[in-house]
C-alpha positions in Angstrom: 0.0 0.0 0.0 1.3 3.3 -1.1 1.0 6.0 1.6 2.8 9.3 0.4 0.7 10.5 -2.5 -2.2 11.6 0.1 -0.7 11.7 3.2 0.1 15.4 3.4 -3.3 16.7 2.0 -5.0 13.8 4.7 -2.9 15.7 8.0 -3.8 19.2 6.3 -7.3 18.0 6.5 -7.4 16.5 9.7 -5.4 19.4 11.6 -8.2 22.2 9.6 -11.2 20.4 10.9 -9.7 19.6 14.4 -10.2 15.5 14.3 -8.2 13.7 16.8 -7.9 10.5 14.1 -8.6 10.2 10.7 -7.3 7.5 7.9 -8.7 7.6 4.2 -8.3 5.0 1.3 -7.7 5.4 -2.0 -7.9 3.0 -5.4 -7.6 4.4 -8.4 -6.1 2.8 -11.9 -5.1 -0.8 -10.0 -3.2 0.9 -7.3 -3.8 1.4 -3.4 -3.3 4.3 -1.7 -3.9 4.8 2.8 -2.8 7.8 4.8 -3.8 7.5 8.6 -3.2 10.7 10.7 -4.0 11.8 14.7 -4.7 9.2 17.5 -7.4 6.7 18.2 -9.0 7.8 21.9 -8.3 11.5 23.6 -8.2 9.3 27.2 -5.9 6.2 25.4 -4.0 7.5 22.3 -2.6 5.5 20.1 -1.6 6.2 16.9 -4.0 5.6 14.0 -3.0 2.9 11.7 -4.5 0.9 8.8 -5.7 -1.9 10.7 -7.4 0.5 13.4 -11.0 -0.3 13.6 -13.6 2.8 13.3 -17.5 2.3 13.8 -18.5 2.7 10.2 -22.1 3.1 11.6 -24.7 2.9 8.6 -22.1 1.5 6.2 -23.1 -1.9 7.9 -26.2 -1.9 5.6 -23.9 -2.5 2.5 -22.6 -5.6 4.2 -26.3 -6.7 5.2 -27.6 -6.3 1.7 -24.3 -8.2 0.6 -25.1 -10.9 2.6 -28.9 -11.0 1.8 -27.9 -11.1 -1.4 -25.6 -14.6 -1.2 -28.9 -15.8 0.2 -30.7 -15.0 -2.9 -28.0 -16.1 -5.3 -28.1 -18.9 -2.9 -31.8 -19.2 -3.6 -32.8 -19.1 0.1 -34.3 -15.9 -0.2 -36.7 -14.4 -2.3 -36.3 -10.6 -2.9 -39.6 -10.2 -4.0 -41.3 -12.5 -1.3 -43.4 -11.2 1.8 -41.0 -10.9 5.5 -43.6 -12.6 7.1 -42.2 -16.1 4.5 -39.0 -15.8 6.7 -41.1 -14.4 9.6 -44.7 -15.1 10.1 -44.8 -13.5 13.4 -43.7 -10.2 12.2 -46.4 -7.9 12.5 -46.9 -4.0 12.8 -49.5 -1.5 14.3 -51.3 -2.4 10.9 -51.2 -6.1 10.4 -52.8 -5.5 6.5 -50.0 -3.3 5.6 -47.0 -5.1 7.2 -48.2 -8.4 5.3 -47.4 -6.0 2.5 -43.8 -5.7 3.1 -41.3 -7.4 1.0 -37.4 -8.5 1.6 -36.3 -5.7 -1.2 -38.8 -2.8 0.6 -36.3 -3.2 3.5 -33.4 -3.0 1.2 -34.1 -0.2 -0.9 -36.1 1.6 2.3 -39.5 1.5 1.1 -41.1 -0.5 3.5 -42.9 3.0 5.0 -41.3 1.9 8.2 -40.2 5.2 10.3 -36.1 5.8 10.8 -35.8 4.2 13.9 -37.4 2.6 16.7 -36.9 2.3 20.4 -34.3 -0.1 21.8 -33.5 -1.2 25.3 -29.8 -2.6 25.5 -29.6 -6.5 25.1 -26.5 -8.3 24.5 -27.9 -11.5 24.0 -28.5 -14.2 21.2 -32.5 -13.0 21.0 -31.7 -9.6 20.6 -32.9 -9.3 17.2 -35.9 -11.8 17.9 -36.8 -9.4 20.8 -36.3 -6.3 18.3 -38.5 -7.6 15.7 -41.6 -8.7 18.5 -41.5 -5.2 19.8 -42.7 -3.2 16.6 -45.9 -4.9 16.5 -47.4 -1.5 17.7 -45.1 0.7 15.3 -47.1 3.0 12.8 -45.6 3.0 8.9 -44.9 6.8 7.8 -46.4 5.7 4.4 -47.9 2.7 2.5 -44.9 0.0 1.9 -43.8 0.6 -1.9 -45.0 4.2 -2.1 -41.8 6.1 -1.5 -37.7 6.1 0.3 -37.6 7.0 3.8 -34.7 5.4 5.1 -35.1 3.3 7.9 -32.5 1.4 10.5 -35.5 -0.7 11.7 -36.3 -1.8 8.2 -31.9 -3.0 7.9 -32.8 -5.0 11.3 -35.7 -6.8 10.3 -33.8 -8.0 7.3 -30.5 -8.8 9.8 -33.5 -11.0 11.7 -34.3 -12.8 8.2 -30.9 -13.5 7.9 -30.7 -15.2 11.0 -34.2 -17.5 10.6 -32.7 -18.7 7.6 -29.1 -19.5 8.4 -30.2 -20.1 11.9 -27.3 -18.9 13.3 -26.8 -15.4 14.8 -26.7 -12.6 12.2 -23.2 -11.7 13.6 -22.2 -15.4 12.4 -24.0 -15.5 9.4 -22.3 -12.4 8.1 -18.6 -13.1 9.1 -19.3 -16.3 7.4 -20.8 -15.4 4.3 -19.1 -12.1 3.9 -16.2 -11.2 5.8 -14.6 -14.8 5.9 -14.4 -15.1 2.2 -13.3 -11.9 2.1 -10.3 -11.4 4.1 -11.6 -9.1 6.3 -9.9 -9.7 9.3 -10.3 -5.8 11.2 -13.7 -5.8 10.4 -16.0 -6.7 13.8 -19.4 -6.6 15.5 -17.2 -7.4 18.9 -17.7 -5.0 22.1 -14.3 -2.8 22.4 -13.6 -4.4 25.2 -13.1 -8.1 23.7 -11.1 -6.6 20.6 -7.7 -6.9 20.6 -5.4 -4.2 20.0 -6.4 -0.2 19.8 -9.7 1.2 18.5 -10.8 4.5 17.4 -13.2 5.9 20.0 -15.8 8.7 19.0 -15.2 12.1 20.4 -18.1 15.0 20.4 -17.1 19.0 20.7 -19.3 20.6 23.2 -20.7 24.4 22.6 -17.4 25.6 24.3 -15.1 23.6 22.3 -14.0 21.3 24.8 -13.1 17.9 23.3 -14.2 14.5 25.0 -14.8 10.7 24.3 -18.1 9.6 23.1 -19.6 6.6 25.4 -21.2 4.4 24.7 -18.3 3.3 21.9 -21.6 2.0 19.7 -25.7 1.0 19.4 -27.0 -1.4 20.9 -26.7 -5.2 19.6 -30.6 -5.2 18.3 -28.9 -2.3 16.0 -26.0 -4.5 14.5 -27.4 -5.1 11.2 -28.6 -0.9 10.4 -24.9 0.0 12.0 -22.8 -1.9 14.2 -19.8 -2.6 12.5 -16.1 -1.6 12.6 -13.7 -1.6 10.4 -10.3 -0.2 9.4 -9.6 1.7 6.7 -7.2 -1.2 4.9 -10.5 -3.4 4.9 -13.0 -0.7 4.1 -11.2 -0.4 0.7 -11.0 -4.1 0.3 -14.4 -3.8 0.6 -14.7 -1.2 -1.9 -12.4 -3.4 -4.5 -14.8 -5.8 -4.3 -17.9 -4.4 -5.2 -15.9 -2.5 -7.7 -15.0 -6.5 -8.9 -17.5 -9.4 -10.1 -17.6 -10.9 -6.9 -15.2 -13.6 -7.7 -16.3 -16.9 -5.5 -18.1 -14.9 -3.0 -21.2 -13.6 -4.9 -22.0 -14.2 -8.4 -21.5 -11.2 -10.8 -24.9 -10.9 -11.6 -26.4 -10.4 -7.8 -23.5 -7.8 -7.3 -23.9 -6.3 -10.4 -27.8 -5.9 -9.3 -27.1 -4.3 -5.8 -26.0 -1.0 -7.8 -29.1 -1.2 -10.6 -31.7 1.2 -9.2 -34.8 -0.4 -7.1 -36.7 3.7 -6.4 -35.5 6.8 -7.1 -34.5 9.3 -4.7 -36.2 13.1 -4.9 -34.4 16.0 -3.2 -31.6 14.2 -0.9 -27.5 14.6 -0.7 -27.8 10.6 -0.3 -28.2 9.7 -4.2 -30.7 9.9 -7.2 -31.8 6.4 -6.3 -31.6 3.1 -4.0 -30.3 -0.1 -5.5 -29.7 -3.0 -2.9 -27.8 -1.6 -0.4 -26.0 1.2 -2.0 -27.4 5.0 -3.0 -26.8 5.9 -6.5 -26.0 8.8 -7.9 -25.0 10.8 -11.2 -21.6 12.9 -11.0 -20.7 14.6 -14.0 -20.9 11.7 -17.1 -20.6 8.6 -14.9 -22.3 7.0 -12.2 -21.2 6.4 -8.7 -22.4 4.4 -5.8 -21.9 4.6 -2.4 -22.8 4.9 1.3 -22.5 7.1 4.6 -22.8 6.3 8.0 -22.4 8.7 11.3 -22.1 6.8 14.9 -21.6 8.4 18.5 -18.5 10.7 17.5 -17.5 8.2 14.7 -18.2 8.9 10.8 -17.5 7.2 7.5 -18.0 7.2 3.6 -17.6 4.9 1.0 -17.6 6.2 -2.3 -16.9 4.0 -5.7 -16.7 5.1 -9.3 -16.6 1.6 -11.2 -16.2 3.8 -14.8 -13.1 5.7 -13.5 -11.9 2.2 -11.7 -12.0 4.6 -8.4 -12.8 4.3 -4.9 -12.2 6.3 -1.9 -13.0 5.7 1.6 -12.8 7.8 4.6 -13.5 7.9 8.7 -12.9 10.5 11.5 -13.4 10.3 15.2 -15.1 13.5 15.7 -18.5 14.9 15.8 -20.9 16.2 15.9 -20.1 18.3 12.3 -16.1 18.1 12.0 -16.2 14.4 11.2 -18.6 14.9 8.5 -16.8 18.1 7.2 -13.4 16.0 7.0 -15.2 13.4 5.2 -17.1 15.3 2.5 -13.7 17.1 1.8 -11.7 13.9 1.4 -14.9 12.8 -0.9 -14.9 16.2 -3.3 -11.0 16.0 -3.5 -10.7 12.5 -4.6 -13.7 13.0 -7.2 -11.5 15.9 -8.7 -8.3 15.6 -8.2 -7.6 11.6 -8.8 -11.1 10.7 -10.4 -11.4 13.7 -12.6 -15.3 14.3 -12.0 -16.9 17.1 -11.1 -20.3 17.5 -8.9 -22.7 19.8 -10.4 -23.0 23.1 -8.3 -26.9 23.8 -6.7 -27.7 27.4 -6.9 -29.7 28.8 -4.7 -33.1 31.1 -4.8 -33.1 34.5 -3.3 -35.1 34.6 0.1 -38.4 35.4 0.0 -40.1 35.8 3.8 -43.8 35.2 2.4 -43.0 32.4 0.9 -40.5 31.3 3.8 -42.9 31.4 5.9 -44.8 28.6 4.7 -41.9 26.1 5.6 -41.8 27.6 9.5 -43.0 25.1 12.0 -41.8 22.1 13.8 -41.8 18.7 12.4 -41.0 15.1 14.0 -40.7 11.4 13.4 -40.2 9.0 16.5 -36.7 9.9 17.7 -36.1 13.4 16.0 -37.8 16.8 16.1 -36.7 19.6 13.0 -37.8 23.4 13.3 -37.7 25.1 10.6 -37.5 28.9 11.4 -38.0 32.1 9.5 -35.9 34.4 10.8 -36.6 37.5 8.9 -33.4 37.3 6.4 -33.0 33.8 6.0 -34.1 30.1 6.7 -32.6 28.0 9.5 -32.8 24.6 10.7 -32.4 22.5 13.5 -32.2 18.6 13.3 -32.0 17.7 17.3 -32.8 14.1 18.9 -36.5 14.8 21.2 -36.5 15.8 24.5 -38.2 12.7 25.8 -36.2 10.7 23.9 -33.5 11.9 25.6 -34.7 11.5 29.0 -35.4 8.2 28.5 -32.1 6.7 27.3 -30.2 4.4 29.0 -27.9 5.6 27.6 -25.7 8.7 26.6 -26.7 9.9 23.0 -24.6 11.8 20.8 -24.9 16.1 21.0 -27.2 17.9 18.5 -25.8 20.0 16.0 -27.2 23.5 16.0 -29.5 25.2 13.8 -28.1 25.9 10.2 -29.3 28.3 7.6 -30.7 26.7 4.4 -32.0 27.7 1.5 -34.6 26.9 -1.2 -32.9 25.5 -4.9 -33.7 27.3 -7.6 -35.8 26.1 -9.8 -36.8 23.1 -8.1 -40.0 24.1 -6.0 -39.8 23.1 -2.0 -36.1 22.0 -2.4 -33.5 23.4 -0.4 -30.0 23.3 0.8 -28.4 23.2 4.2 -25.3 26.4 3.4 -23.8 26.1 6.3 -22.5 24.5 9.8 -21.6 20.6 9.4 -24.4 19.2 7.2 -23.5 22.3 4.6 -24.0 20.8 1.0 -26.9 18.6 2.1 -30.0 18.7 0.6 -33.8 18.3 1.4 -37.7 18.7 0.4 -40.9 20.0 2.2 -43.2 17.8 1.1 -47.2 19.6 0.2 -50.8 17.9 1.5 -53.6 17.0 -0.7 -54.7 20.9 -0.2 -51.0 22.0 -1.3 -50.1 22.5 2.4 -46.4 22.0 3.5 -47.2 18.8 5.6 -43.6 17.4 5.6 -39.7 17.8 5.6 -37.1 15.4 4.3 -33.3 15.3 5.4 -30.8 12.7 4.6 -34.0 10.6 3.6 -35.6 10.5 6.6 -39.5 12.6 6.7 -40.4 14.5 9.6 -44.2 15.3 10.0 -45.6 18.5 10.4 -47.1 19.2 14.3 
């Protein structure tokens, strides 16, 4: 692995955003490049390293859909079949419309099923079992197949199919039909404290600035499948070689070649243009790219792949709750340009308008997360914070909310806007309208918040 090429720009990076640890992964044109920089744990350092482990948080869901999809090659799954073939006693506030719910709706995130759901810690074998009996009162956010919301508890359901049919623990089943074959030996569901060896610990900036370790290190088990993993960068882009590959004797070319064909398209999100299998696709420039985010307690990640330019980059930080993701998005935008020679298309932006601002005002909520959208008088702001009950009644300590950000509406593309500043700058989002043309709804990162 060739280090020197990126290792500069990487340190620059890390030391302008203020991350404790970083390490990014580059292949482009059949060669390999890593750059690690900064420590693994403020309390414990150690110096980042290629093998260092990192929660990669919602980058899990590639490997889950990877693994669903050796079932189905396998012919032990059907993508198209009903969850309740794998689980007949998975059932939902509505028992009509959870019949209606197919493997692939869980995959691609139309199932209708909210982002997430409540979780009480459990580290053992039933967690999943447990997980799946307890949203038998949960309400769908829309009719299964009607539109993306992106959803962990839909990515745990299907970690519970996996299980049923393999009938081993979904921990098991993946290492054995995805990391095994592999060779991806850094790569883990374990706690920290049965992993041998240094791992990179989240860290979260308080509104002074002070600087401190993220506990607890990651979700709970119930949460493995939506975002449990770790991984160091070294195996992060032998993941991304693969799936740039034709899956050799892991996973014929034609299921891997399907997990990047598009299942639903995507309207008004920084995530893609559209949902294949696992992965969010999107147009940059001429060519097409897939990849996938994921943001843990203090921990982010990215994985980016551009199979037409032979390019991949991939990228984690241990800080939050906007440095990480600043770093990242950087690293992302460099690579594109400087190695893969593509460009992103710039968004411009409409001129403020308070009348029709003030249509979007208001406060809006799904089960975890409330978003208030203000009007200040020369601009838009808003706030994406975890609810105050929801906070009260964790058992454990959740990450800090990152303040409100100004955002503004796209031109020429009605109720779309873009977050211009603070740590989700660049990311974009839609009010959705009512029957009666009413603003009744806001997207973010594909998840919908409701009007109160």
């Amino acid at each position: 692995m060739r280090q020197s090429p990126i290792a500069g720009f990487v340190a620059q990076l890390a030391t302008k955003y203020e991350v404790p640890g970083v390490a990014v992964g580059v292949w482009t044109k059949g060669t390999a490049y890593l750059a690690c920089h900064g420590i693994t744990d403020l309390d414990q350092p150690e110096p980042v390293e290629p093998d260092t482990p990192f929660l990669v948080a919602s980058v899990t869901k590639t490997f889950t859909a990877t693994a669903m999809m050796r079932l189905v090659a396998d012919q032990r799954v059907d993508l198209h079949a009903p969850v309740r073939r794998y689980l007949p006693e998975f059932t939902l506030a509505d028992p009509a419309a959870a019949a209606q719910i197919t493997v692939l709706s869980l995959l691609n995130h139309t199932a209708g099923l909210d982002w997430r759901s409540h979780d009480r810690p459990d580290d053992s074998d039933r967690a999943l079992g447990r997980y799946v009996a307890a949203l038998r009162d949960q309400q769908l956010i829309a009719a299964p197949g009607t539109r993306v919301s992106y959803s962990q508890t839909g990515y745990n359901i299907a970690g519970r199919i996996i299980e049923v049919v393999t009938g081993t623990t979904y921990e098991q089943a993946i290492a054995a039909l995805v990391l095994e074959p592999i060779g991806l030996r850094r790569t883990t569901f374990a706690a920290r404290e049965s992993i041998t060896g240094p791992v990179s610990m989240g860290h979260n900036v308080s509104a002074d600035g002070t600087v401190s370790v993220a506990h607890p290190w990651k979700d709970t088990r119930a949460n493995n499948p939506g975002g449990g993993l770790a991984a160091s960068v070294s195996d992060l882009l032998t993941w991304a070689r693969f799936h740039l590959g034709d899956g050799g004797p892991v996973l014929p070319a034609k299921e891997l070649r399907l997990m990047r064909v598009p299942t639903a398209e995507l309207m008004g999100s920084s995530l893609g243009d559209a949902v294949g299998i696992g992965w969010f696709l999107r147009d940059i420039g001429k060519v097409s790219a897939f990849g996938h985010a994921g943001s843990a307690n203090g921990q982010f990640a990215e994985v980016l792949i551009v199979p037409d330019k032979d390019f991949a980059v991939v990228t984690v930080a241990n800080s939050g709750p906007d440095n990480g993701l600043a770093f990242n998005r950087e690293v992302i935008q460099a690579g594109l340009e400087s190695v893969a020679g593509v460009t992103e298309r710039k968004v411009r932006v409409a001129r403020y308008r308070r009348r029709l601002a003030g249509e979007y005002a208001g406060v809006y909520e799904n089960e975890i997360m409330r978003a208030v959208i203000v009007s200040t008088g020369t601009g838009l702001t808003a706030e994406f914070a975890i609810k105050a009950d929801v906070r009260a009644n964790a058992t454990t300590d959740l990450p800090p909310d990152m303040p409100a950000a100004p955002i503004a509406l796209i031109r020429g593309e009605p109720d779309h806007y873009l977050v211009t500043g603070g740590g989700l700058a660049g990311q974009r989002g839609y009010f959705g309208r009512d029957a009666a043309g009413t603003v009744a709804t806001v997207d973010m990162a594909g998840r919908q918040f409701t009007r109160r």
